[in-house]
C-alpha positions in Angstrom: 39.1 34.5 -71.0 39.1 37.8 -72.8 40.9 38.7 -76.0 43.5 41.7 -76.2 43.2 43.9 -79.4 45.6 45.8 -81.0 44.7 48.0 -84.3 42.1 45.2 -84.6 44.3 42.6 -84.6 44.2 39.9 -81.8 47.4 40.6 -80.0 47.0 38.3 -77.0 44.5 37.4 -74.1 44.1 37.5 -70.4 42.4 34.2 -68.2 41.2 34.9 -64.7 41.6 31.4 -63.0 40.1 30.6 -59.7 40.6 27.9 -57.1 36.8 26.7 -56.4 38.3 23.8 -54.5 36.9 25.4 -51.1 33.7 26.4 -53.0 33.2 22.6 -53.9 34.0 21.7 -50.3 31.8 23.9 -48.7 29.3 23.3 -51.4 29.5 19.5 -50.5 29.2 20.1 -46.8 26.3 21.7 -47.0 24.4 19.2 -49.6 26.0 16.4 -46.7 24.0 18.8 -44.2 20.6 18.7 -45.2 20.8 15.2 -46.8 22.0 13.6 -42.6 19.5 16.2 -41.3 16.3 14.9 -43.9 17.7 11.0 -43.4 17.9 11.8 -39.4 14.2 13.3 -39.3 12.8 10.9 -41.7 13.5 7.9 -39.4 12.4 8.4 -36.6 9.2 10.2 -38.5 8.3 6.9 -40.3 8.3 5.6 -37.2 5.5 7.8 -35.7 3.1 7.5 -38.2 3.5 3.7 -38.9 3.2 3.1 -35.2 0.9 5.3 -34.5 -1.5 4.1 -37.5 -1.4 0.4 -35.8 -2.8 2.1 -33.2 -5.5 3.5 -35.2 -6.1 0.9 -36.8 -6.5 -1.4 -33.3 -3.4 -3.7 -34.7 -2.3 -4.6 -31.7 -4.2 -7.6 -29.8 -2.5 -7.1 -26.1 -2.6 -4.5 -23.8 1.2 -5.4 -23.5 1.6 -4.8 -27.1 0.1 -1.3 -27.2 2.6 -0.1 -24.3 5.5 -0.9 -26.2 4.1 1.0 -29.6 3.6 4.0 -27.2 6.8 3.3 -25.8 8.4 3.5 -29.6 6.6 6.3 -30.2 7.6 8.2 -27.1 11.6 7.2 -27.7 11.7 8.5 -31.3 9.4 11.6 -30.3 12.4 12.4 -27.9 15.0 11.5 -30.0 13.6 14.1 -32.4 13.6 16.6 -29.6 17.1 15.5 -29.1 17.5 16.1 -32.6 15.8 20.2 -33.3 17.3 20.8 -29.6 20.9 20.7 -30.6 20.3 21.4 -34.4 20.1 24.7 -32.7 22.5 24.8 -30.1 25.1 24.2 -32.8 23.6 27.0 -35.5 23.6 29.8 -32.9 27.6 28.5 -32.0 28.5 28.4 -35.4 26.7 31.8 -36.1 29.1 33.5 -32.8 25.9 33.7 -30.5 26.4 31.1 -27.6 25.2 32.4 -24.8 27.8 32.0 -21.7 27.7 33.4 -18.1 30.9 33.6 -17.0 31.6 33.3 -13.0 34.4 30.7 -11.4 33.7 27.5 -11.1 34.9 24.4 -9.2 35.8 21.9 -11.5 35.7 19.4 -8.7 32.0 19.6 -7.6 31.1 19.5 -10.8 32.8 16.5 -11.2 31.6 14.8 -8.2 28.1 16.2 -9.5 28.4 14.5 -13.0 29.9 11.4 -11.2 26.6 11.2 -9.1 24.2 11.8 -12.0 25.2 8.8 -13.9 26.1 6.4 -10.9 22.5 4.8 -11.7 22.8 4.4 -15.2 26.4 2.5 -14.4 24.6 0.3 -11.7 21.6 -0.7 -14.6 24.3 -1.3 -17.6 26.4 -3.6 -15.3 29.2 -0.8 -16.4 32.1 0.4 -13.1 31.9 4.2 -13.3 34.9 6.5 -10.8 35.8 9.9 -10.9 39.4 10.4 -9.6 40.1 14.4 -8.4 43.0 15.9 -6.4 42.6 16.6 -3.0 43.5 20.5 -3.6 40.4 22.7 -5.1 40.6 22.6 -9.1 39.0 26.6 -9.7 38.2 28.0 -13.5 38.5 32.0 -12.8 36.3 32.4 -15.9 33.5 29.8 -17.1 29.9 28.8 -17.7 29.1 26.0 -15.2 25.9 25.2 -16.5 28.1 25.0 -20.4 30.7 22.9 -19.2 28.2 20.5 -17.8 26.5 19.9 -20.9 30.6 19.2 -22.1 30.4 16.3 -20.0 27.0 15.4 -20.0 27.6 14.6 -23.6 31.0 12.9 -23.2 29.4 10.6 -20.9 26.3 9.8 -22.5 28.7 9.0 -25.4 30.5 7.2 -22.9 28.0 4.9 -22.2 26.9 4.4 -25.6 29.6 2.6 -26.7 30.4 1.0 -23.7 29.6 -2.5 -22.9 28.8 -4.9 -19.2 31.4 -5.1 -17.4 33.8 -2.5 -18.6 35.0 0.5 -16.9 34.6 4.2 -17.5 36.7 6.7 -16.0 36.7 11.0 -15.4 39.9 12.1 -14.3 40.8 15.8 -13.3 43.8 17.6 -12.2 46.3 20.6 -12.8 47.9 20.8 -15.8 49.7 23.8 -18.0 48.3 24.6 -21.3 50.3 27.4 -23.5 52.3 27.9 -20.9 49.5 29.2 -18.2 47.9 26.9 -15.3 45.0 24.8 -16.8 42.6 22.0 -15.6 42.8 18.1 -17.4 39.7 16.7 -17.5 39.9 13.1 -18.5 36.7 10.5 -19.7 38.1 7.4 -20.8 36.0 4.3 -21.6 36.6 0.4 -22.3 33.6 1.0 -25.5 34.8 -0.3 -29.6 36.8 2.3 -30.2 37.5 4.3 -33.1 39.5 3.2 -36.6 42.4 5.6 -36.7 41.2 7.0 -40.0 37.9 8.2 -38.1 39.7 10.1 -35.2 40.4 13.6 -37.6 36.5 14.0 -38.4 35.0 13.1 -34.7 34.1 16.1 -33.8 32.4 17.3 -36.7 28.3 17.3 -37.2 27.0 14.4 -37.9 30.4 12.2 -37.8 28.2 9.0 -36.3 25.7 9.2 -39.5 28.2 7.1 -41.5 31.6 6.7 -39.8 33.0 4.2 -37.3 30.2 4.1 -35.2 26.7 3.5 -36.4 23.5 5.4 -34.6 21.1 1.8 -35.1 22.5 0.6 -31.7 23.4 3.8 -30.4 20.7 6.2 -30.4 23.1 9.7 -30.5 22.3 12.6 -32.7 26.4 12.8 -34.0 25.7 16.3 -32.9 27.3 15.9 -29.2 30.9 16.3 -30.1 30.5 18.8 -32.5 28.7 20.5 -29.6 31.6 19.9 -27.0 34.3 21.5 -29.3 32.3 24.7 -29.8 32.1 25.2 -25.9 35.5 24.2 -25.1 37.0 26.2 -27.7 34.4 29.2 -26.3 36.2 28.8 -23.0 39.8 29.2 -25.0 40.3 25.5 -24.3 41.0 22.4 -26.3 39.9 18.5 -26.9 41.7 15.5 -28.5 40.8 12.4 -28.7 42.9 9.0 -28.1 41.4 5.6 -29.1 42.7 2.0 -30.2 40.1 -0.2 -31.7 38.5 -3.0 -29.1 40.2 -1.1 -26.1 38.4 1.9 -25.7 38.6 5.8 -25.9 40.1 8.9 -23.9 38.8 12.7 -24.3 41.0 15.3 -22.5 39.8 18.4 -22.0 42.6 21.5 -21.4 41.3 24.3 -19.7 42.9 27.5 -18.8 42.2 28.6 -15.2 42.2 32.5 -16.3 41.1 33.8 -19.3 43.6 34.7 -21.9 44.7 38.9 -21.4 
């Protein structure tokens, strides 16, 4: 506040105000950031050296008991490759440097592909994977292949994380119209826990997992994926949305133009 003179008399005074409310906001983010990022490190971290120090130290008495310290030591070590790998994928998408190559693709091999690569993992978690396509070729003009199979790698793998014995997961593609132009649906639906209503708005951003409605202990995710999957999709001038109902299960449809946008 600054005071207005007048003959050197105080005649009034002028007050810049400013809304700081996003300032705060993004401020917050950011402190959220690096506090998941130093709690998601630390973890796995702490695990290395105190497992790797029994080992050292010639703790364990079996041969039976040193595989399965390797064996922790080996998960975390990937989980923290898991971790830096898309720490960085997401920074260079946020920063506008994704790196997509750009040819047409068929939508239903790569469904049929994706169907295949987790057909194993259904058979060992007792868990009834299909993959339902049209008859008639589903054809992107314009996308990155290699990018949209990471899309559903993720959606998958986060599939079959929440997903328990006995229940069902499901891809589903087909035509569809998205702002007014032909499009391709891509469904994955699961029969997992579900996701509390008051969850669904924040799903897709870094980190969600770290402390929402489902917890990383039994889960093993970075809660980078889906943050991950609405970059690309949105790179490809696309959308995702999310439909859940606690104990039932969850559905992510993917709308994807078939030509890019003129």
């Amino acid at each position: 506040m600054t005071p207005l003179y007048s003959r050197d008399q105080v005649r009034g005074a002028v007050a810049v105000l400013r809304d700081v409310t996003e300032e705060v906001l993004l401020d917050k983010l950011r402190k959220d950031f690096v506090a998941n990022v130093s709690h998601e490190l630390r973890t796995p971290l702490s695990m290395l050296q105190g497992y790797s120090e029994a080992l050292l130290d010639d703790i364990p008495s079996t041969p039976e008991e040193r595989v399965e310290l390797v064996q922790v030591i080996h998960d975390e070590s990937l989980r923290m490759g898991r971790l830096v790998r898309d720490l960085l994928d997401l920074a260079r998408m946020e920063a506008g440097h994704l790196e997509l190559y750009f040819r047409e693709v068929e939508v239903d091999s790569l469904i049929k592909r994706m169907h295949r690569k987790f057909t194993v993992l259904a058979k060992e978690r007792g868990i009834t994977l299909s993959a339902v396509i049209p008859e008639q070729p589903l054809i992107l003009e314009h996308a990155d292949e290699d990018r949209l199979e990471q899309v559903m790698t993720n959606l998958l793998d986060n599939a079959f994380r929440h997903t328990g014995e006995g229940a069902r997961i499901a891809i589903k593609a087909e035509p569809a119209v998205f702002k007014d132009h032909p499009a391709i649906r891509i469904e994955v639906s699961d029969e997992g826990q579900g996701i509390p209503p008051g969850d669904l708005p924040f799903i897709f951003e870094r980190f969600y997992k770290a402390d929402k409605a489902r917890t990383r202990g039994s889960s093993g995710g970075t809660g980078l994926g889906l943050a991950i999957v609405k970059n690309i999709v949105e790179a490809h001038h696309g959308s995702i949305a999310a439909q859940s109902t606690l104990g039932q299960g969850t559905t992510f449809t993917l709308m994807l133009p078939c030509s890019p946008p003129e």
